[in-house]
N, C-alpha and C positions, 0 to 999 in steps of 0.2 A: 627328360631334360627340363631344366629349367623355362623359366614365360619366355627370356632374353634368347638363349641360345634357339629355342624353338621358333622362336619372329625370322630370328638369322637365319635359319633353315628355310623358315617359309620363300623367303623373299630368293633365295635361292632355286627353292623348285619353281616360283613361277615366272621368273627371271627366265630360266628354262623352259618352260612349257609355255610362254606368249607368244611365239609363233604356231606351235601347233593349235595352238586357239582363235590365231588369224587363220588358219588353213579351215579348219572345220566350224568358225563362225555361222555360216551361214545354215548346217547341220542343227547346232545346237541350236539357235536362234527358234527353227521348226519347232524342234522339239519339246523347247520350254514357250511357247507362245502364248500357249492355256494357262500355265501358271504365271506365266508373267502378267495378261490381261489381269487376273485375278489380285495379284498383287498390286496392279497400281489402281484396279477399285476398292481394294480395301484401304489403301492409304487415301483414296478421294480425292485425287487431284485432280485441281479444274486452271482452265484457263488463268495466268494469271499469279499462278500463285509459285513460290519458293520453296526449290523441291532438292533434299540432302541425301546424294547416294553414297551410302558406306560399305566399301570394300567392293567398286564399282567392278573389278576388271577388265574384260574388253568394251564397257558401257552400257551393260544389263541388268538393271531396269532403267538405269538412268537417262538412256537416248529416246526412248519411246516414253520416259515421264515428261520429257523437253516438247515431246511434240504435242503431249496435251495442253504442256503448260505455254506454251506458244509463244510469239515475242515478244510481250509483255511479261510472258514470267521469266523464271530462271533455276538453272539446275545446276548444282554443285559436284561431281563426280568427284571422289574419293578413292586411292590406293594406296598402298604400302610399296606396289610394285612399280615401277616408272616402265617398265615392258611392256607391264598389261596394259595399264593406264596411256600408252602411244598408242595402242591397238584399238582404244578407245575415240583419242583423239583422231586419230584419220579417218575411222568411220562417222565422225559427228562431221568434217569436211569434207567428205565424201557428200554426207546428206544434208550441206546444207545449213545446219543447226548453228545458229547463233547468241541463241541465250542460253550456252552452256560454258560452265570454268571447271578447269582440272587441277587437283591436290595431289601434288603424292607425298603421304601422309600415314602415318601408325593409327588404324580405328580407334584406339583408347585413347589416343592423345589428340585426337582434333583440338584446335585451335579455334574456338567458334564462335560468334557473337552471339549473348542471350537472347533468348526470344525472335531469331531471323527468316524462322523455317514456316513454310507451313503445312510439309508432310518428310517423311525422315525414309529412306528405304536400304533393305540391307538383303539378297535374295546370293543366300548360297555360302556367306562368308561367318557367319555369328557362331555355326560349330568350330571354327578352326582358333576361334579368340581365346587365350590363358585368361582371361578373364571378359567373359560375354556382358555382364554388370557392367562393368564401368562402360563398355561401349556403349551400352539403352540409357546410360544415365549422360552423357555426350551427347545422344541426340535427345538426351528428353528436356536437357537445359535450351538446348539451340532450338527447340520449337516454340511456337507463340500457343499460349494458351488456347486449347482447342484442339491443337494439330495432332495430326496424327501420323501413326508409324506403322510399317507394313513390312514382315521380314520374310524369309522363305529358307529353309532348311533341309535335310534328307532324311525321311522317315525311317520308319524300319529296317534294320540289315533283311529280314526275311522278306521283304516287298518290295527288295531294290535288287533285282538281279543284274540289274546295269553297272554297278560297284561292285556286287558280290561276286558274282561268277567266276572271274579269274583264281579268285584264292581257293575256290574248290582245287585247280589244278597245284595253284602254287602251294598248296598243304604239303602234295607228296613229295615236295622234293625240299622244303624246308620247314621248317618251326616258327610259327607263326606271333609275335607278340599278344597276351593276353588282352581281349576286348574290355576295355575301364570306360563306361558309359559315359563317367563325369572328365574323361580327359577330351582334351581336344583334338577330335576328329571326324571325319565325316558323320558319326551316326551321336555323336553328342546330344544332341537333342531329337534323336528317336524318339523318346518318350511325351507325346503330349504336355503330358502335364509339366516337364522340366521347362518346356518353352511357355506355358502358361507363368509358372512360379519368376523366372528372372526376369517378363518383364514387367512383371507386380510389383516385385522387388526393388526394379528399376524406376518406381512410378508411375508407371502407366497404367489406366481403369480404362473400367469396360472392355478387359482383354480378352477376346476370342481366337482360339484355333481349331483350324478345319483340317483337311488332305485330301490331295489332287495326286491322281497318276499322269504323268506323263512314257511314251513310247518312245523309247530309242530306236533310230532304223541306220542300219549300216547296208552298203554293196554286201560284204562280205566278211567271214566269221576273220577272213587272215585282215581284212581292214579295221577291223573292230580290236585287233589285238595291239595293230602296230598305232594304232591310235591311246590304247591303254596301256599300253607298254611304257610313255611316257609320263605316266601319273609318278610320283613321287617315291610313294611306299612299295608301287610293284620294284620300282629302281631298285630300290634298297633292301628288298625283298634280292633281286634277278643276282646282288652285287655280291648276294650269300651261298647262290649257288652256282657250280664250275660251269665256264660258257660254254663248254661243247652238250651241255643242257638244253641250252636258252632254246632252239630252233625245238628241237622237240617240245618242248613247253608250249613255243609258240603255236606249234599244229595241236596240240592238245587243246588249249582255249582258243582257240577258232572253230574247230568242229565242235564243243562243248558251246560253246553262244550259238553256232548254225545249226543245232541242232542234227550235227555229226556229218556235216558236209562245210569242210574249213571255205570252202567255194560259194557257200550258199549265202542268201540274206539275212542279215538279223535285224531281231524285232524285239528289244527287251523293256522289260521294268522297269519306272523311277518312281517311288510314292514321297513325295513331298508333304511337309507340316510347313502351316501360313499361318501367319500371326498377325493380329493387330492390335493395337491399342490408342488410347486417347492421354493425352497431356492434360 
Protein backbone atom coordinates (compact mmCIF):
# COMPACT_ATOMS: atom_id res chain seq x y z
CA UNK A 1 0.00 0.00 0.00
CA UNK A 2 0.95 3.32 -0.47
CA UNK A 3 2.82 6.01 2.53
CA UNK A 4 -1.01 7.71 2.74
CA UNK A 5 -3.23 4.67 2.84
CA UNK A 6 -0.62 2.86 5.27
CA UNK A 7 -0.57 6.09 7.97
CA UNK A 8 -4.67 5.58 7.51
CA UNK A 9 -4.23 2.00 8.48
CA UNK A 10 -1.86 2.80 11.11
CA UNK A 11 -3.83 5.19 12.96
CA UNK A 12 -6.56 2.61 12.81
CA UNK A 13 -4.82 -0.23 14.58
CA UNK A 14 -3.69 1.97 17.27
CA UNK A 15 -6.97 3.69 17.68
CA UNK A 16 -7.57 0.10 18.51
CA UNK A 17 -5.10 -1.33 20.52
CA UNK A 18 -4.90 2.21 23.11
CA UNK A 19 -6.67 0.60 25.54
CA UNK A 20 -4.97 -2.63 25.66
CA UNK A 21 -1.88 -0.64 26.18
CA UNK A 22 -3.73 1.20 29.19
CA UNK A 23 -4.39 -2.44 30.40
CA UNK A 24 -0.78 -3.79 30.13
CA UNK A 25 1.09 -0.31 30.75
CA UNK A 26 2.42 -1.13 33.74
CA UNK A 27 3.78 -4.76 32.16
CA UNK A 28 5.52 -3.12 29.39
CA UNK A 29 6.80 -0.18 31.31
CA UNK A 30 8.91 -3.52 33.37
CA UNK A 31 9.98 -4.77 30.67
CA UNK A 32 11.35 -2.04 28.66
CA UNK A 33 12.87 -0.01 31.83
CA UNK A 34 16.61 -1.06 30.68
CA UNK A 35 16.25 0.11 27.57
CA UNK A 36 14.44 2.98 28.17
CA UNK A 37 17.14 4.08 31.04
CA UNK A 38 19.47 3.58 28.29
CA UNK A 39 17.82 5.65 25.87
CA UNK A 40 17.40 8.62 27.73
CA UNK A 41 21.46 8.39 28.58
CA UNK A 42 22.23 8.44 25.29
CA UNK A 43 20.14 11.25 24.30
CA UNK A 44 21.79 13.19 27.84
CA UNK A 45 19.13 14.87 29.15
CA UNK A 46 19.68 16.93 32.10
CA UNK A 47 17.69 18.96 34.25
CA UNK A 48 16.58 21.79 32.45
CA UNK A 49 16.67 21.17 29.18
CA UNK A 50 13.88 20.77 26.10
CA UNK A 51 13.07 17.27 25.29
CA UNK A 52 10.95 16.27 21.61
CA UNK A 53 9.27 12.77 21.96
CA UNK A 54 8.24 11.50 18.39
CA UNK A 55 5.64 8.99 18.03
CA UNK A 56 5.24 9.08 21.83
CA UNK A 57 2.27 6.71 22.45
CA UNK A 58 1.17 5.93 25.99
CA UNK A 59 4.23 8.54 27.08
CA UNK A 60 7.40 6.13 26.63
CA UNK A 61 10.28 7.63 26.97
CA UNK A 62 8.87 10.95 27.10
CA UNK A 63 7.29 10.88 31.01
CA UNK A 64 10.40 9.68 32.44
CA UNK A 65 12.46 12.38 30.10
CA UNK A 66 9.94 15.00 31.96
CA UNK A 67 11.23 13.79 35.22
CA UNK A 68 14.76 14.43 34.50
CA UNK A 69 14.20 17.23 32.82
CA UNK A 70 12.25 18.62 35.85
CA UNK A 71 10.33 22.07 36.15
CA UNK A 72 12.36 23.99 34.69
CA UNK A 73 12.54 21.94 31.59
CA UNK A 74 10.02 20.73 29.13
CA UNK A 75 8.89 17.87 27.16
CA UNK A 76 7.00 17.78 23.99
CA UNK A 77 5.02 14.43 23.45
CA UNK A 78 4.16 13.59 20.04
CA UNK A 79 1.47 11.17 18.12
CA UNK A 80 -0.43 10.50 15.16
CA UNK A 81 -2.79 8.61 17.48
CA UNK A 82 -5.18 10.88 19.77
CA UNK A 83 -5.89 7.27 21.71
CA UNK A 84 -2.64 6.61 22.48
CA UNK A 85 -1.47 10.09 23.12
CA UNK A 86 -4.85 10.27 26.07
CA UNK A 87 -3.36 7.27 27.56
CA UNK A 88 -0.28 9.29 27.70
CA UNK A 89 -1.88 12.24 29.09
CA UNK A 90 -3.74 10.69 32.14
CA UNK A 91 -0.60 9.09 33.26
CA UNK A 92 1.49 12.40 33.17
CA UNK A 93 -1.82 13.66 35.72
CA UNK A 94 -1.73 10.82 37.29
CA UNK A 95 2.14 11.75 38.09
CA UNK A 96 1.90 14.83 38.58
CA UNK A 97 4.13 16.09 35.63
CA UNK A 98 3.72 19.51 34.63
CA UNK A 99 6.31 20.51 32.27
CA UNK A 100 4.76 18.46 29.71
CA UNK A 101 2.50 19.40 26.11
CA UNK A 102 0.84 16.93 23.98
CA UNK A 103 0.62 16.95 19.78
CA UNK A 104 -1.26 14.69 17.92
CA UNK A 105 0.57 14.96 15.11
CA UNK A 106 2.05 12.96 11.73
CA UNK A 107 6.00 12.23 12.73
CA UNK A 108 7.03 13.64 9.11
CA UNK A 109 5.18 16.56 9.46
CA UNK A 110 5.89 18.21 12.83
CA UNK A 111 5.45 21.62 12.83
CA UNK A 112 8.61 22.74 14.74
CA UNK A 113 10.53 25.73 15.73
CA UNK A 114 14.23 25.62 14.52
CA UNK A 115 16.75 25.05 16.91
CA UNK A 116 14.12 24.65 20.19
CA UNK A 117 15.21 21.18 21.37
CA UNK A 118 17.75 20.07 23.25
CA UNK A 119 17.50 16.15 22.91
CA UNK A 120 14.95 14.53 20.31
CA UNK A 121 13.63 10.75 21.26
CA UNK A 122 11.66 8.30 19.18
CA UNK A 123 11.77 4.56 21.03
CA UNK A 124 9.72 2.03 18.97
CA UNK A 125 7.94 3.95 16.31
CA UNK A 126 10.99 4.89 13.43
CA UNK A 127 10.35 1.12 11.77
CA UNK A 128 6.82 1.74 11.18
CA UNK A 129 7.49 5.55 9.23
CA UNK A 130 7.09 5.29 4.93
CA UNK A 131 9.81 7.33 5.13
CA UNK A 132 12.11 7.27 8.57
CA UNK A 133 14.44 10.31 6.78
CA UNK A 134 12.28 12.84 6.74
CA UNK A 135 11.26 12.23 10.26
CA UNK A 136 15.47 12.48 11.74
CA UNK A 137 15.56 15.47 9.42
CA UNK A 138 12.38 17.12 11.70
CA UNK A 139 13.97 16.56 14.55
CA UNK A 140 17.39 17.36 13.40
CA UNK A 141 16.11 20.88 12.36
CA UNK A 142 14.17 21.35 15.76
CA UNK A 143 17.43 20.70 17.81
CA UNK A 144 19.97 23.38 18.82
CA UNK A 145 23.21 22.75 17.73
CA UNK A 146 24.76 20.09 19.94
CA UNK A 147 21.67 18.22 20.80
CA UNK A 148 21.22 15.17 20.46
CA UNK A 149 18.86 12.14 19.54
CA UNK A 150 18.25 8.82 20.94
CA UNK A 151 15.83 6.21 19.04
CA UNK A 152 15.15 2.67 19.98
CA UNK A 153 13.85 -0.02 17.36
CA UNK A 154 13.42 -4.04 17.19
CA UNK A 155 16.33 -5.98 16.39
CA UNK A 156 16.54 -9.21 14.72
CA UNK A 157 13.36 -11.29 13.76
CA UNK A 158 15.61 -14.46 15.07
CA UNK A 159 16.21 -12.66 18.64
CA UNK A 160 12.86 -11.52 19.17
CA UNK A 161 10.66 -14.39 19.98
CA UNK A 162 8.40 -11.87 21.64
CA UNK A 163 6.90 -10.77 17.95
CA UNK A 164 8.09 -13.87 16.30
CA UNK A 165 6.50 -16.77 17.96
CA UNK A 166 2.98 -16.46 16.97
CA UNK A 167 3.61 -16.69 13.17
CA UNK A 168 5.32 -19.97 13.81
CA UNK A 169 1.72 -21.15 14.45
CA UNK A 170 0.02 -18.82 12.14
CA UNK A 171 2.13 -20.20 9.06
CA UNK A 172 0.03 -23.44 9.09
CA UNK A 173 -3.03 -22.18 8.60
CA UNK A 174 -2.19 -19.34 6.35
CA UNK A 175 0.36 -17.57 3.94
CA UNK A 176 2.23 -15.31 5.20
CA UNK A 177 3.18 -11.98 3.29
CA UNK A 178 6.93 -12.00 2.09
CA UNK A 179 9.49 -10.39 4.82
CA UNK A 180 10.83 -6.68 2.61
CA UNK A 181 13.46 -5.59 5.21
CA UNK A 182 13.14 -1.87 3.68
CA UNK A 183 9.29 -1.90 4.17
CA UNK A 184 7.82 -0.57 7.08
CA UNK A 185 7.49 -2.86 9.82
CA UNK A 186 8.58 -4.11 12.98
CA UNK A 187 11.95 -5.46 11.88
CA UNK A 188 12.72 -2.43 9.39
CA UNK A 189 15.81 -1.64 10.87
CA UNK A 190 16.90 -5.20 12.01
CA UNK A 191 19.83 -4.37 10.46
CA UNK A 192 22.39 -2.32 12.32
CA UNK A 193 23.93 -0.71 9.94
CA UNK A 194 20.41 0.48 8.18
CA UNK A 195 19.92 2.55 11.43
CA UNK A 196 23.33 3.73 11.38
CA UNK A 197 23.06 4.83 7.41
CA UNK A 198 19.50 6.98 7.94
CA UNK A 199 20.48 8.90 10.57
CA UNK A 200 23.79 9.93 8.79
CA UNK A 201 21.71 10.58 6.13
CA UNK A 202 19.45 12.60 8.28
CA UNK A 203 22.59 14.65 9.51
CA UNK A 204 23.44 13.41 12.40
CA UNK A 205 27.56 12.67 13.42
CA UNK A 206 29.09 10.80 15.74
CA UNK A 207 26.30 8.20 15.24
CA UNK A 208 26.35 5.12 17.43
CA UNK A 209 24.42 1.74 17.68
CA UNK A 210 24.34 -0.73 20.37
CA UNK A 211 21.57 -3.70 21.41
CA UNK A 212 19.86 -4.45 24.63
CA UNK A 213 17.75 -7.50 25.34
CA UNK A 214 14.88 -7.08 27.17
CA UNK A 215 12.39 -10.17 28.75
CA UNK A 216 8.89 -10.42 28.39
CA UNK A 217 6.98 -12.03 31.28
CA UNK A 218 3.47 -13.02 30.98
CA UNK A 219 0.98 -15.14 33.88
CA UNK A 220 0.33 -17.33 31.21
CA UNK A 221 0.91 -18.80 27.50
CA UNK A 222 -3.39 -18.14 26.87
CA UNK A 223 -2.44 -14.45 28.46
CA UNK A 224 0.29 -13.86 26.16
CA UNK A 225 -1.90 -14.77 23.18
CA UNK A 226 -4.96 -12.69 24.05
CA UNK A 227 -2.73 -9.92 24.55
CA UNK A 228 -1.13 -10.48 21.05
CA UNK A 229 -3.95 -11.41 19.48
CA UNK A 230 -4.70 -7.76 19.25
CA UNK A 231 -1.55 -6.56 17.27
CA UNK A 232 -2.56 -5.45 13.94
CA UNK A 233 -1.18 -7.94 11.47
CA UNK A 234 -2.02 -11.11 13.63
CA UNK A 235 -5.76 -9.30 13.07
CA UNK A 236 -5.25 -9.49 9.49
CA UNK A 237 -3.56 -12.44 9.50
CA UNK A 238 -6.74 -14.21 12.06
CA UNK A 239 -9.45 -12.32 9.29
CA UNK A 240 -7.81 -14.85 6.52
CA UNK A 241 -8.56 -17.74 8.28
CA UNK A 242 -12.23 -19.40 9.15
CA UNK A 243 -13.03 -18.55 12.87
CA UNK A 244 -13.86 -22.03 13.98
CA UNK A 245 -9.75 -21.90 13.71
CA UNK A 246 -9.12 -19.13 15.78
CA UNK A 247 -9.57 -21.01 19.40
CA UNK A 248 -7.41 -23.79 18.32
CA UNK A 249 -4.76 -21.41 17.06
CA UNK A 250 -5.11 -19.71 20.13
CA UNK A 251 -4.22 -23.01 22.38
CA UNK A 252 -1.44 -23.60 19.96
CA UNK A 253 0.42 -20.15 20.63
CA UNK A 254 -0.07 -20.31 24.20
CA UNK A 255 1.51 -23.75 24.78
CA UNK A 256 4.18 -22.80 22.12
CA UNK A 257 5.28 -19.33 24.08
CA UNK A 258 4.66 -21.72 27.59
CA UNK A 259 6.63 -23.80 26.57
CA UNK A 260 3.84 -26.49 25.93
CA UNK A 261 1.64 -25.81 29.04
CA UNK A 262 -0.91 -22.91 27.50
CA UNK A 263 -1.29 -22.56 31.65
CA UNK A 264 2.23 -21.90 32.25
CA UNK A 265 4.40 -18.62 32.46
CA UNK A 266 6.11 -16.95 29.80
CA UNK A 267 9.47 -15.45 29.68
CA UNK A 268 10.45 -14.31 26.11
CA UNK A 269 12.83 -12.33 23.91
CA UNK A 270 13.07 -8.74 22.79
CA UNK A 271 16.61 -7.59 21.29
CA UNK A 272 16.43 -3.98 20.68
CA UNK A 273 19.00 -1.53 18.32
CA UNK A 274 19.61 2.05 20.13
CA UNK A 275 20.73 4.80 18.28
CA UNK A 276 22.20 7.97 18.73
CA UNK A 277 23.50 10.78 17.24
CA UNK A 278 24.62 14.58 17.46
CA UNK A 279 23.41 17.83 15.56
Amino acid sequence: MNADTFKEQQKKDWAAAAQSWRKDDERLRRAYAATTRRLLELADIKPGHRVLDIASGTGEPGLPAAEIAGPSGYVLLTDQSPEMLAVAQAKASAQGLQNVEFRVSDAEQLQLKPKSFDAALCRGALCLMPNPVRCLRVAHEALKPGGRIAVLVVGRPEANPYFTMPYVVLRKYATLPPYDPAAPGPFAFANPERLHNVLSEAGFREVVVEQMDAVFELASGRDYWEYYRGFSMVKSLLALIPADQHDRIGEEVAATAAAGDPDGKVALRSESNLAAGVK
